[in-house]
C-alpha positions as CSV (number, residue, x, y, z in Angstrom):
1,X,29.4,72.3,10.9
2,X,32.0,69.7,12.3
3,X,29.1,69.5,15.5
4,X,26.4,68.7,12.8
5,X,28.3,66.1,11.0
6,X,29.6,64.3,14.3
7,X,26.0,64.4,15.3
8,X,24.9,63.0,12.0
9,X,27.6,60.8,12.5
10,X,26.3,59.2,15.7
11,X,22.5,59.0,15.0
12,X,23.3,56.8,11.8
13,X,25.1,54.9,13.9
14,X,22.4,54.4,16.6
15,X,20.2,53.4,13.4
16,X,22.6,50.8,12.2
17,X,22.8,49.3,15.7
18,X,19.1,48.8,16.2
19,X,19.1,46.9,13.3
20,X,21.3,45.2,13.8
21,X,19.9,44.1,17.0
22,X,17.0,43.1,15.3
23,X,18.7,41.2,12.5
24,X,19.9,39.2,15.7
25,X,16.7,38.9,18.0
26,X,15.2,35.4,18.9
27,X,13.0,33.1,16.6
28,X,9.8,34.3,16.7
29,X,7.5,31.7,19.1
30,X,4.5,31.6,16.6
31,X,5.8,29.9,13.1
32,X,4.0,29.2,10.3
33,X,4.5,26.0,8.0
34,X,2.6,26.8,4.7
35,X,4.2,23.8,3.2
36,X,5.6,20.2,3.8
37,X,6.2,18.7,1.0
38,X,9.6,17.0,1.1
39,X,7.6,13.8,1.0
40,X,10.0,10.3,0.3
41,X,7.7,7.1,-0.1
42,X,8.9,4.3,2.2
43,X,6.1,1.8,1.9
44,X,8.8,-0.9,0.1
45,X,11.0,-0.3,3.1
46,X,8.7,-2.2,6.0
47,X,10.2,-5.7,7.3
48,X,7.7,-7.9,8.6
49,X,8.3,-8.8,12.7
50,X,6.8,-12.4,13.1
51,X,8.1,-14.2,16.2
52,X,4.8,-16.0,17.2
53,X,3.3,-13.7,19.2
54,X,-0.1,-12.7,18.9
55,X,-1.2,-9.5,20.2
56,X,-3.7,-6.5,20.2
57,X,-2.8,-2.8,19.7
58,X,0.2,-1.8,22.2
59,X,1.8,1.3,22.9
60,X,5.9,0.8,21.4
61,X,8.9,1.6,23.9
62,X,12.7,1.2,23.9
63,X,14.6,0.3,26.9
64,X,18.5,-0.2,26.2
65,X,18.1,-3.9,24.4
66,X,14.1,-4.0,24.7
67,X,11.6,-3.6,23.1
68,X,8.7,-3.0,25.2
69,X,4.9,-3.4,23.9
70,X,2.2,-2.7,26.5
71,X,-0.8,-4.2,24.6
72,X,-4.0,-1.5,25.3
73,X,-6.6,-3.9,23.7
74,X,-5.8,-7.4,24.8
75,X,-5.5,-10.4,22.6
76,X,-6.2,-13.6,24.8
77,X,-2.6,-13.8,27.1
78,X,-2.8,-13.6,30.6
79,X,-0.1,-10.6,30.5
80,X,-0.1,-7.5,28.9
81,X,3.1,-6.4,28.9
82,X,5.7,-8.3,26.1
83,X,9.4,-8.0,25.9
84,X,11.3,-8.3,22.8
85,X,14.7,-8.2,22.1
86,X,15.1,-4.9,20.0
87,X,17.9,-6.1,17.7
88,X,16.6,-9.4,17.1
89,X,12.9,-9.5,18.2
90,X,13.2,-12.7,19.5
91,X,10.4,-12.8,23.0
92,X,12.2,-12.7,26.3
93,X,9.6,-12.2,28.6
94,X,6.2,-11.3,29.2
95,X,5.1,-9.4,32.4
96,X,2.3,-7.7,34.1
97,X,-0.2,-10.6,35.1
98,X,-4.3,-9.7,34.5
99,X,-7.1,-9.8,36.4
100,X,-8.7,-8.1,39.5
101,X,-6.7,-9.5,42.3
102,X,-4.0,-7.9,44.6
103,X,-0.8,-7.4,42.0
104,X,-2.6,-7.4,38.8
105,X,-3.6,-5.1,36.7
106,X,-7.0,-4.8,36.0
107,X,-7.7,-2.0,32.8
108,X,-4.0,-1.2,31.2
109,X,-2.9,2.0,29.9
110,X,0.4,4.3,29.5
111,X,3.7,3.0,30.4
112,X,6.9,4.8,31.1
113,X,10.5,4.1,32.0
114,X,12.3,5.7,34.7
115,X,15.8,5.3,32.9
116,X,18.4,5.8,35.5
117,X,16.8,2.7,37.9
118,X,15.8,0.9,34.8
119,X,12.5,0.6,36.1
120,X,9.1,0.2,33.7
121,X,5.9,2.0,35.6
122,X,2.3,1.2,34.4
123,X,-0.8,2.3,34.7
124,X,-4.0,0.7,35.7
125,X,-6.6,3.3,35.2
126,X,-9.3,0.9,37.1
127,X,-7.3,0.9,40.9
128,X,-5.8,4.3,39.4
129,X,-2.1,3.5,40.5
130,X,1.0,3.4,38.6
131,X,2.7,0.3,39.2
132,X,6.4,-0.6,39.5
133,X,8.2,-2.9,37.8
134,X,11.7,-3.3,38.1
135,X,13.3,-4.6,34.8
136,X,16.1,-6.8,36.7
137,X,13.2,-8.4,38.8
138,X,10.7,-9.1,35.7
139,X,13.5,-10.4,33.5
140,X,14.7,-13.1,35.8
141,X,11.0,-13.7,37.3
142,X,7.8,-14.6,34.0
143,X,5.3,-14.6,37.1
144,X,6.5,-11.4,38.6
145,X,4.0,-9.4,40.5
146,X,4.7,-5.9,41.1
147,X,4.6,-4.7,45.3
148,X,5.4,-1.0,44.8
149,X,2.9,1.2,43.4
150,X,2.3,5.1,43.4
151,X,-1.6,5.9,44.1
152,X,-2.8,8.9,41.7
153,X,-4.9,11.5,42.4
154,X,-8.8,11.8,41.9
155,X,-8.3,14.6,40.0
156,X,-6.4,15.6,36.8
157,X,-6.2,12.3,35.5
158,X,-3.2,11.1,34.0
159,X,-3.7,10.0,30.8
160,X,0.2,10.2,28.9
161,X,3.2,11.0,30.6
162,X,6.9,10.6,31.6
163,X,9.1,11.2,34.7
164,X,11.2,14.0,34.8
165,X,13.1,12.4,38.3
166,X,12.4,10.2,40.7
167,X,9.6,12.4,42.2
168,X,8.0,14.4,39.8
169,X,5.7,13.4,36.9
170,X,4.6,15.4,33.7
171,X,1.7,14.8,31.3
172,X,-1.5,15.1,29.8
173,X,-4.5,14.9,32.1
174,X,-8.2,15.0,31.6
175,X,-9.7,17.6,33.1
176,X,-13.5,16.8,33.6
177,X,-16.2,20.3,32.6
178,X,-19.0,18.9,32.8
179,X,-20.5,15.3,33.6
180,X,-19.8,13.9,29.9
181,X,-17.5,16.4,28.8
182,X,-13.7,17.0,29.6
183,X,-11.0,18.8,28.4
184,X,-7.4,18.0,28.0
185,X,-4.3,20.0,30.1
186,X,-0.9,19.5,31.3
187,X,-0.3,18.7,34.5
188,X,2.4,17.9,37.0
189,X,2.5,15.8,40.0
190,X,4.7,15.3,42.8
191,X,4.7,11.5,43.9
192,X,6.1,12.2,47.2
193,X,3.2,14.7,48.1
194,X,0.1,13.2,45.7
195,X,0.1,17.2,44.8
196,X,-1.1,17.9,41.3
197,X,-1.9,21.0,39.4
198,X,-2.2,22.3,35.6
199,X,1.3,23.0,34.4
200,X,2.7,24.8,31.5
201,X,1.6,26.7,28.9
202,X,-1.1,26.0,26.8
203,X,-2.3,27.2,23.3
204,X,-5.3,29.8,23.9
205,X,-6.6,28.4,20.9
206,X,-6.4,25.2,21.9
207,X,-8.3,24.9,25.1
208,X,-12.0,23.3,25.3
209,X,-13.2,20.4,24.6
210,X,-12.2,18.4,21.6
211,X,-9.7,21.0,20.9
212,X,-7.7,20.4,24.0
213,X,-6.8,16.9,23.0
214,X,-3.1,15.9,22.2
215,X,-0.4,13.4,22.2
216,X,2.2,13.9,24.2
217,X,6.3,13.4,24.3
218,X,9.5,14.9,27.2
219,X,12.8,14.6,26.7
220,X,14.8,15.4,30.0
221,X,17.9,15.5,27.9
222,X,16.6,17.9,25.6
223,X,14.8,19.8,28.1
224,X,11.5,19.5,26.1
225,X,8.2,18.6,26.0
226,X,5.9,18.3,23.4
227,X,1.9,18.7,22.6
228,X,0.7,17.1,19.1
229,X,-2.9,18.1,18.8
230,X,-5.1,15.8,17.1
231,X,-7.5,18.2,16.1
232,X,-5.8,21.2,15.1
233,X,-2.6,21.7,13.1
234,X,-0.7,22.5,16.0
235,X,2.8,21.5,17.3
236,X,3.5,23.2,20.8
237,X,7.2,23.0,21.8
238,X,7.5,23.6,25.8
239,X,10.8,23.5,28.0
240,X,10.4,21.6,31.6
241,X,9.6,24.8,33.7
242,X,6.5,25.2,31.4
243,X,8.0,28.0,29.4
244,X,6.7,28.4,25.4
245,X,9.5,27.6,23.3
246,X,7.1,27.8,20.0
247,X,4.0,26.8,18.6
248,X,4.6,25.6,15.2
249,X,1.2,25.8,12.9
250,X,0.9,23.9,9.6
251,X,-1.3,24.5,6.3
252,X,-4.2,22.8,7.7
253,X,-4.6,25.4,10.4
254,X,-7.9,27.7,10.5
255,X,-9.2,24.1,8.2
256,X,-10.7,22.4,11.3
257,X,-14.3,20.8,11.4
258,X,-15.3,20.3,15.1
259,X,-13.9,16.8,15.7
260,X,-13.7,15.9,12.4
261,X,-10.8,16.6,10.5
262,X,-7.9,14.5,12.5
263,X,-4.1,16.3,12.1
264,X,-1.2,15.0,14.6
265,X,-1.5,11.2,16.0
266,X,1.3,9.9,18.4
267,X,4.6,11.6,18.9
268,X,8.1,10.7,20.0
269,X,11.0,12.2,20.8
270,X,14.9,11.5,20.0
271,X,18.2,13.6,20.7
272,X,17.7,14.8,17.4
273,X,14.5,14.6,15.9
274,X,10.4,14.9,16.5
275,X,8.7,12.5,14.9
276,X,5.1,11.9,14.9
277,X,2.3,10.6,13.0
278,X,0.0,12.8,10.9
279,X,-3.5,12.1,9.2
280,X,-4.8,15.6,7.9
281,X,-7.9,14.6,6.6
282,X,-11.3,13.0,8.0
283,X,-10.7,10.9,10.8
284,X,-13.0,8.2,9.2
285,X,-14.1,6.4,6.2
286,X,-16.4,3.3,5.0
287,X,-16.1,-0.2,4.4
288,X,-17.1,-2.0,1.5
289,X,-20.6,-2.2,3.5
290,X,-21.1,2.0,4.0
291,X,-20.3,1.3,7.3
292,X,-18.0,4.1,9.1
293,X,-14.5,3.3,10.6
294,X,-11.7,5.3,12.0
295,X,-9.0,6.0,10.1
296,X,-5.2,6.1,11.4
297,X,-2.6,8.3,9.7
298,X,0.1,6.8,7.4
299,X,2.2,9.3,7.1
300,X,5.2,9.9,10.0
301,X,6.4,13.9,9.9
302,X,9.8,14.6,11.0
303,X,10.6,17.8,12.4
304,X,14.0,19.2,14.3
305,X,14.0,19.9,17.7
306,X,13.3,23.6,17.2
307,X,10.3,22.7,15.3
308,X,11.4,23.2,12.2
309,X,9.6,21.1,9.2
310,X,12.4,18.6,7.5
311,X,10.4,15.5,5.4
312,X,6.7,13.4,5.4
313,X,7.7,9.3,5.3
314,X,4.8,7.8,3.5
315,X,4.6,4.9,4.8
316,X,1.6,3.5,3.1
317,X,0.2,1.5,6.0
318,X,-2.2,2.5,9.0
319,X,0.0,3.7,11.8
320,X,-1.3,2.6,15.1
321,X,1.7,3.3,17.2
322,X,5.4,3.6,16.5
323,X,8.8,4.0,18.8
324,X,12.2,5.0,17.1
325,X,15.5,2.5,18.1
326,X,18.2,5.0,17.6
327,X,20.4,3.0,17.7
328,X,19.3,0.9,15.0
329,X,18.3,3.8,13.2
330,X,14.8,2.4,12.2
331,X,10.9,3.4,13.1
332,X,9.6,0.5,14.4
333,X,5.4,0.4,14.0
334,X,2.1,-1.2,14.7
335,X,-0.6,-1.3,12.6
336,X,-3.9,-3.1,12.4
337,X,-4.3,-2.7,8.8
338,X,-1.2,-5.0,8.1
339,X,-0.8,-8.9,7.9
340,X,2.5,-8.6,10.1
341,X,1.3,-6.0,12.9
342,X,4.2,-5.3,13.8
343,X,7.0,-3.8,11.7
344,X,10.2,-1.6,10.9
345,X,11.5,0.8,8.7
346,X,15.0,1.9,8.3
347,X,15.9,5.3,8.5
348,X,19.6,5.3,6.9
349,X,19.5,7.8,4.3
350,X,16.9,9.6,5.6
351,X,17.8,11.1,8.7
């Protein structure tokens, strides 16, 4: 009898242990947001930016002081890249001369800043290099011309991307199917040895054309990367080995229309946050003559670094693009839609 109850004894114990094993296994990878509706209105909070420049829609960057705008659809300067002042916005400089000779560059497109050297790289899609600009050189030179480049690869175009160190390269690439058709993957390139190859994980349901497409943000310090698909409800969380930290689905998912409904926008990343831009309805709409247009999201979705869901700022306006000064706490955004283009918010109070 004492055998029994010892034995008794121990299996209940076994029990207790397994579940208490499972009370304390890992966040599941595959999360589902049914709601986000801590939404705070912040359309009174935007402060116009007007320091005399004119310019078309640019991609937004901080650099210690800077602010950086790389203008994607040019606006009648010879230059397309602008330095600001972050704090004050007063112009410093403008950089990056246009045109088809040697040094210039000829078709624009994503930028990124190799942090540690304080050095800007850019991409001109056309010659399909990245150019290098180092800050020092630019800010005490307005007719700087760049003399370092790194040539890309013919395949795997990089589209959106960001240096991981001095020698390696992650981003979004296009990755052609057919002769008008591509998909969208992540891809990783060594500039030392021009070798590039898919990288990462990627959703299975989010492969193909159309679906593939995403905006993309890394953190080195965070050891993260993330995917914001435009077409699904989908937020993929990745570390920098290409491992699946989660995949973070919202109400809209299994609401698709092939092409048509538009979810995530742009994305950016901070030692604290995710932010990014979200639309969640039809991608266009029609001006007072029935005539269609695309639509850009107002709304800016602020998530934790885990992926988890904390408020929606309505901001009321178009979002083009948008970077976040940390250290001013403030979203600082372009939109078309606006008198002022450019513009801020302050975040204190709500992060």
């Amino acid at each position: 009898m004492h055998k029994s109850k010892a034995t008794l004894i121990t299996f209940l114990s076994l029990i207790i242990c397994c579940i208490l094993v499972q009370c304390k296994s890992p966040e599941t990878t595959e999360r589902f947001q049914k709601q986000r509706n801590n939404v705070i209105d912040v359309s009174n909070r935007i402060v116009d930016i007007d320091n005399g420049l004119f310019f078309g829609p640019s991609l937004l960057s901080i650099n210690d002081s800077l602010l950086i705008l790389s203008e994607l659809t040019l606006h009648g300067y010879d230059k397309c890249i602008h330095m600001l002042n972050k704090n004050t916005f007063e112009h410093i400089v403008s950089t990056g001369i246009l045109g088809k000779g040697p040094q210039e560059i000829t078709r624009p497109g994503d930028i990124t800043i190799e942090k540690d050297k304080n050095i800007l790289w850019v991409s001109d899609h056309a010659r399909r290099v990245m150019w290098r600009f180092p800050l020092d050189s630019v800010l005490s030179n307005n007719s700087y011309k760049p003399t370092d480049y790194i040539q890309l690869p013919d395949v795997l175009e990089l589209i959106t991307y960001s240096l991981t160190n001095d020698s390696t390269i992650i981003g979004r690439s296009v990755v052609p199917l057919t002769h008008n058709s591509f998909e969208m993957a992540t891809a990783k390139l060594n500039t030392k040895t021009k070798h590039i190859a898919e990288f990462g994980y990627e959703n299975p349901n989010a492969k193909g054309r159309w679906v593939s497409n995403s905006s993309f943000a890394l953190s080195v310090e965070n050891n993260l990367y993330v995917n914001a698909h435009w077409h699904l409800d989908l937020l993929t969380l990745i570390d920098l080995e290409g491992n699946l930290l989660a995949n973070i689905y919202g109400p809209g998912w299994g609401k698709e229309r092939y092409n048509q409904i538009d979810f995530f926008s742009k994305v950016a990343l901070t030692s604290k946050y995710i932010f990014t831009t979200y639309l969640g309805e039809y991608g266009f709409t029609y001006d007072e003559n029935n005539r269609p247009r695309g639509l850009s999201p107002s709304k800016i979705l602020i998530f934790d670094l885990k992926g988890n869901y904390l408020k929606t700022l309505e901001v009321g306006e178009e979002i083009g693009y948008f970077c976040v000064d940390e250290e001013n706490n403030r979203i600082i955004i372009y939109s078309n839609a606006r008198m002022n283009s450019l513009g801020y918010i302050s975040l204190k109070g709500l992060v």
